[in-house]
N, C-alpha and C positions, 0 to 999 in steps of 0.2 A: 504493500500500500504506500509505505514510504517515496520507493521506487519510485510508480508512478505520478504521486503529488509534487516531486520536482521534475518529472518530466512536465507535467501540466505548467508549474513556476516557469518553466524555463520557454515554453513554446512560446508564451507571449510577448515576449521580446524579440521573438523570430517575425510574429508573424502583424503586432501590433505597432506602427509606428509612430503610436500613442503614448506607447508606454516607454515612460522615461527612468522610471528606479523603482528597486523593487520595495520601497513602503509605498508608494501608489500603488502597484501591482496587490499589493497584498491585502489592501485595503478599501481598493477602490474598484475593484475590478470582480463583479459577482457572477460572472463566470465563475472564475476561480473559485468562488467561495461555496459555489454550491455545488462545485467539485469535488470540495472538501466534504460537505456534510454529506453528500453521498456518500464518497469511497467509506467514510465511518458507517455508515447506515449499511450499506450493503455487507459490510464485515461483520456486523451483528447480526444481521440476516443470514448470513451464512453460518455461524454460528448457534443458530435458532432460538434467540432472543426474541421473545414476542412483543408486538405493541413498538417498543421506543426506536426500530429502524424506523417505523411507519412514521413516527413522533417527530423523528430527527429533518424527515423528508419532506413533512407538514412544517416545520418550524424555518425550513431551508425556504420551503416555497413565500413564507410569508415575509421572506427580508432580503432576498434576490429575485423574486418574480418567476425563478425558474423551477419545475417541476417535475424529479426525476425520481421514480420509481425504486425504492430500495432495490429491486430485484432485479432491474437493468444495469447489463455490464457494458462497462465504459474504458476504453483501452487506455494509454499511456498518451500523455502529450495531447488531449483532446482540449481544444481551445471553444470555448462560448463566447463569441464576441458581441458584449450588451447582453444580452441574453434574457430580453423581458418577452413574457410568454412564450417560453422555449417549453415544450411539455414532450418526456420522453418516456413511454409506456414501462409496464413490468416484463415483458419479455422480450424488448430493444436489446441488438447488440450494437456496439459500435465502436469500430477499430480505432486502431490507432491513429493520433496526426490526424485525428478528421476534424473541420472545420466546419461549428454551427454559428450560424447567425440568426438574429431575433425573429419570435415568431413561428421558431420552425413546430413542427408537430410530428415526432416520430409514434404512433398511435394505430390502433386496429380498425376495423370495418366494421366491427359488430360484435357479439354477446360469445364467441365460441369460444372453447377453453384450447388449453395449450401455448403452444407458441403462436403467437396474434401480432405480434410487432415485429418492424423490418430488421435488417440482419445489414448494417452496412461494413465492407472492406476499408482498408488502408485509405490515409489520405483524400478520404472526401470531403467535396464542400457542399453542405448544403445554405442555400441561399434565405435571403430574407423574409421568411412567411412560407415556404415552403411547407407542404403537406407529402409524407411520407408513410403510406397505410397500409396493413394486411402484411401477414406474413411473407415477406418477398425478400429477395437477395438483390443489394447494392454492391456491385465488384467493387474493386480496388480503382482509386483515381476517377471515380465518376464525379462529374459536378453537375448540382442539379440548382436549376435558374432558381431567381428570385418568384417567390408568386407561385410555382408551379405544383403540380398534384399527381405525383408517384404511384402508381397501382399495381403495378407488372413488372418483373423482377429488370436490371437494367446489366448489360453485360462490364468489365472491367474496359478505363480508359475511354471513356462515351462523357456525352453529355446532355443532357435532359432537361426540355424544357417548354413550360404551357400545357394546360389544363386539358384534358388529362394529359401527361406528361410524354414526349416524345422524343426519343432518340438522335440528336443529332451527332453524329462521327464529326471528331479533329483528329484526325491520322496523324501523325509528323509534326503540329504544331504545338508547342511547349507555351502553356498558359501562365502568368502568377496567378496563384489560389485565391489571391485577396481582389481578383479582376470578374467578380464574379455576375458583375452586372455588363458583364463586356460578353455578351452572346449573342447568335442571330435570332432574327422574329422569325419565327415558319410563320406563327398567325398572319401577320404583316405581307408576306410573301404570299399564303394562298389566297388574302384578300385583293392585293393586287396584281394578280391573274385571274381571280373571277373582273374587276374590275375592268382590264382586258381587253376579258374576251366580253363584256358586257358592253364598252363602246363598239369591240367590231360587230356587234351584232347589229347595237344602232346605226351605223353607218351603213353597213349590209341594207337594214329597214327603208333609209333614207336613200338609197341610190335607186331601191324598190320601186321607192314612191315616185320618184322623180322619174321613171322608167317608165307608169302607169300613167302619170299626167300625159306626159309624149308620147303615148297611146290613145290615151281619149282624143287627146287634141287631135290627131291622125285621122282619129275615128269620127270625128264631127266634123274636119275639114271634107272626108270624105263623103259623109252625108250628107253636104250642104250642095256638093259637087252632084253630086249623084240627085240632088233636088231639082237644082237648076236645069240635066241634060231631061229628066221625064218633063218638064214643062215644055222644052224646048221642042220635044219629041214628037211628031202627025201622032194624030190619036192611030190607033193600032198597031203600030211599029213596034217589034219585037226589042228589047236589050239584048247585045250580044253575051256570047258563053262565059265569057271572065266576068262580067259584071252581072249578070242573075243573082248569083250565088250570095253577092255580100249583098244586094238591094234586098234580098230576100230575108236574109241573116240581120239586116238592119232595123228591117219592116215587122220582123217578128212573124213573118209568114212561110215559113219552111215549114214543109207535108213530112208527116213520118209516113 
C-alpha cells in the first residue's frame, strides 16, 4: 500500500503542471487524498473488517467529492485530476498510470450481481464527464474523449469517443495524455456529409425544376403554334403525321 501511495505522490508532478511542491500536493490536491482513504479502506476490506471500509469511503466522499468503492482496485501511480464527481463502482478495476479526470463515472448498467464495473488496462485516460458502464474490458493506452459513453469492451492503443462511444485508431501517432481534449469529431464529420449530400440533392431538385419550366414553356410555345396553324387551316384539311400526335396529346383527345 505504501508502494503505491508514493507512486500516486509522485505521478503528479509528472503529469500536473500545476503542481508546484509537495505540501500543495499533499494538501490540496483531492485526488490524492481520496486515494489515500481508499487504499486504507480497501485494506480493511480485504481484511474483513465490516462497516468502517464503507465508513472510510463515505467520509472520503464527503471532503473530496470523489466516490470510490472500498472494493474497487486501483493500481499504482493513478492520478485524479480535480476529481469532483468522479464515482468508481465496487467491482472497477483500474490499472496503473491511468488518468481520471472530473466527472468520470466508472459504474454498471443495472441490478446484476458479480463483476458489473469496467476493467481498465495500463495508462488510460479517461476524459472529463466521461461514462464508463457494464462489465467490459478497457486495453492498455486507450483514451477515451471528454463527454463520451463506453459500452463495448474497446481494444489496446484506440481511442474513443461520442455517445455511445466509438473507436477511432491513431496508429503511429504519439499523443500527451494530458491532450485529451485534442480528438477528432466523427459526430461533426457525419453531420457534414449528411449536410452534403443534403445540398446536392437541392441542387439536383433545382436544376429539376429549372428543367421542367423549359419544358412547359416548350410546351405552350408549342400550343400556341399549333393554335394559330388550325385557325389558319380550310376547314377540313387534314394535320400532317408528326403533328397529330402532340395536337392530340395537347387537346387531351387521344383514343385508347
Amino acid at each position: 500500500m505504501l508502494v503505491s501511495l508514493i507512486a500516486d505522490f509522485r505521478i503528479i508532478f509528472e503529469r500536473d503542471p500545476a503542481a508546484r511542491n509537495w505540501l500543495e500536493v499533499l494538501f490540496c490536491y483531492p485526488g490524492l487524498q481520496a486515494l489515500v482513504f481508499h487504499r486504507v479502506a480497501h485494506w480493511l476490506r480485504n481484511l474483513g473488517v465490516p462497516f468502517i471500509p464503507r465508513l472510510i469511503s463515505h467520509l472520503a466522499r464527503f471532503l473530496t467529492g470523489i466516490e470510490i468503492h472500498p472494493g474497487a482496485q486501483i493500481g499504482r501511480g493513478v492520478f485524479i485530476d480535480h476529481g469532483m464527481g468522479v464515482v468508481i463502482g465496487e467491482t472497477a478495476i483500474v490499472g496503473d498510470y491511468a488518468l481520471i479526470y472530473q466527472g468520470v463515472t466508472l459504474g454498471g448498467t443495472g441490478k446484476e450481481s458479480g463483476k458489473r464495473h469496467p476493467t481498465l488496462g495500463e495508462n488510460v485516460v479517461v476524459g472529463a464527464g466521461a461514462k464508463v458502464l457494464g462489465n467490459i474490458q478497457i486495453g492498455n493506452n486507450v483514451r477515451i474523449g471528454a463527454g463520451s459513453v463506453v459500452l463495448r469492451d474497446v481494444p489496446s492503443d484506440c481511442t474513443v469517443v461520442g455517445v455511445p462511444g466509438r473507436i477511432i485508431y491513431r496508429s503511429g501517432v504519439r499523443v500527451d495524455p494530458l491532450e485529451h481534449g485534442n480528438l477528432p469529431d466523427s459526430e461533426a464529420i457525419v453531420i457534414r456529409a449528411l449536410v452534403d449530400r443534403i445540398e446536392a440533392l437541392e441542387q439536383q431538385i433545382e436544376e429539376l425544376q429549372k428543367s421542367q419550366s423549359r419544358t412547359e414553356a416548350l410546351v405552350e410555345s408549342a400550343s400556341i403554334q399549333s393554335a394559330r396553324s388550325e385557325n389558319s387551316r380550310p376547314v377540313g384539311q387534314c394535320c400532317s403525321l408528326n403533328e397529330k400526335p402532340i395536337r392530340e396529346f395537347l387537346d387531351g383527345t387521344v383514343e385508347f
